[in-house]
N, C-alpha and C positions, 0 to 999 in steps of 0.2 A: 306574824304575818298570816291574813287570812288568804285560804284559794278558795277559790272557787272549781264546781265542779258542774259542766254542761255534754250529755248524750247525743250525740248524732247520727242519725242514720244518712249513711250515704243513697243519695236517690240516684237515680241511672240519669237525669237532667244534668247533674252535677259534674259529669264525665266527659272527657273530650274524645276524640276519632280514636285517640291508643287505650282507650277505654280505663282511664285515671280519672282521679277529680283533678279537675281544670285548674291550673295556679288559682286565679282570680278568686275560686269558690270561696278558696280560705278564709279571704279578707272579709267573708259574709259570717263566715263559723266564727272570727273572734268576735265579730259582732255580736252575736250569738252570747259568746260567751261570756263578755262585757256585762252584757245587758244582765246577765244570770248574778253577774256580781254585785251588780249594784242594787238588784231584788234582795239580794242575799243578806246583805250590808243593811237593808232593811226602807233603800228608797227608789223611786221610781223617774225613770229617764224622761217619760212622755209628760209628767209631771211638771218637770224643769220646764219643758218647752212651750207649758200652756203659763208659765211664768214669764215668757219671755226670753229665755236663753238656751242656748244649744251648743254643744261642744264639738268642734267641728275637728276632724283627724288633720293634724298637723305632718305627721311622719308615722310611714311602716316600715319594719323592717322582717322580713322574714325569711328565716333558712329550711330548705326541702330537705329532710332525712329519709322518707320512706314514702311511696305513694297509700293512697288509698283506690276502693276500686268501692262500683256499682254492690249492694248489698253487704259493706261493710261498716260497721258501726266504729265511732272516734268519740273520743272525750278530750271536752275542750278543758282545760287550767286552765283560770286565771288568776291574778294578783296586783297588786299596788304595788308598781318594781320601784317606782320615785312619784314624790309628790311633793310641793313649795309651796302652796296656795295658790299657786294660779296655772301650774301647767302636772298635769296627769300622765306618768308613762306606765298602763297595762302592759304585764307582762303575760306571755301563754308559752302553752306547751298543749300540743296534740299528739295523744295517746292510741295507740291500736288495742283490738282486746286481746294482745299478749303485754302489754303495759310500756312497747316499745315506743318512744319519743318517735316522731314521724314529722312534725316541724317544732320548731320554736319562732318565737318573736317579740314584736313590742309592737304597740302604737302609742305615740305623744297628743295630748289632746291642752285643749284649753275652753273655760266656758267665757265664750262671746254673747251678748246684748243682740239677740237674732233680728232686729232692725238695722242696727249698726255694723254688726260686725265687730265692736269695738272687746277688749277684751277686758274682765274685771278677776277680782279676788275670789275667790270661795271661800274664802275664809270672812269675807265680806257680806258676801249676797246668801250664800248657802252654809252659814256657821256650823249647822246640823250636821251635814254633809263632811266640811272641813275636818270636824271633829272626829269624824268614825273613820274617814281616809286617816288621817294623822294616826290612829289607835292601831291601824290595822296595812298600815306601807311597810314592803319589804326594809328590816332594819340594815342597816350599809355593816 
């Protein structure tokens, strides 16, 4: 299983009135850290989209272990927690720089036909792709 691994600096925008990063930010940081994996994995996201397709977040789930604050730095993990050809569930974990886990989660994706909507294979449309998830999904 490959992880990936993405640096954050917390901005002071990012912070709400109790001077934390805001629930929501997060949902931007796995993004974040997404995207780094699938550079990493060796393809590009914006890529797919100028192909026609885009993978739209089906489900999040995320648990708050520890906040973060204004001038601290997080590292996103990510992973291939499940993969079947057609649906994607990124797994993450956010690290403090004492190495303490501060959230965990998933998002489920699927790549849809960005006309339609409709949903297809990647094992189909993006073999390439298919092939280095399959190589590289958390083994069960």
């Amino acid at each position: 299983m490959f992880v990936s691994e993405k640096e954050v600096q917390v901005r002071y925008a990012e912070t709400d009135a109790m001077q934390v990063v805001y629930h929501g930010q997060y949902v931007v940081w796995l993004e974040l850290g997404r995207t780094q994996l699938i550079e990493d994995l060796g393809f590009n996201y914006a890529e797919m989209e100028k192909e026609g397709y885009v993978a739209p977040v089906l489900d999040i789930q995320l648990s708050y272990k520890k906040p973060f604050r204004y001038g601290d730095t997080a590292w996103v993990y990510t992973w291939i927690q499940e993969y079947n050809g057609v649906r994607t569930v990124y797994g993450y974990e956010i690290k403090n720089k004492d190495g303490e886990v501060c959230l965990t989660g998933t998002t489920s994706h699927t790549i849809v036909k960005k006309d339609t909507f409709r949903p297809v294979s990647m094992k189909r449309v993006f073999p390439d792709w298919h092939k280095v998830y399959e190589e590289n999904k958390k083994q069960s």
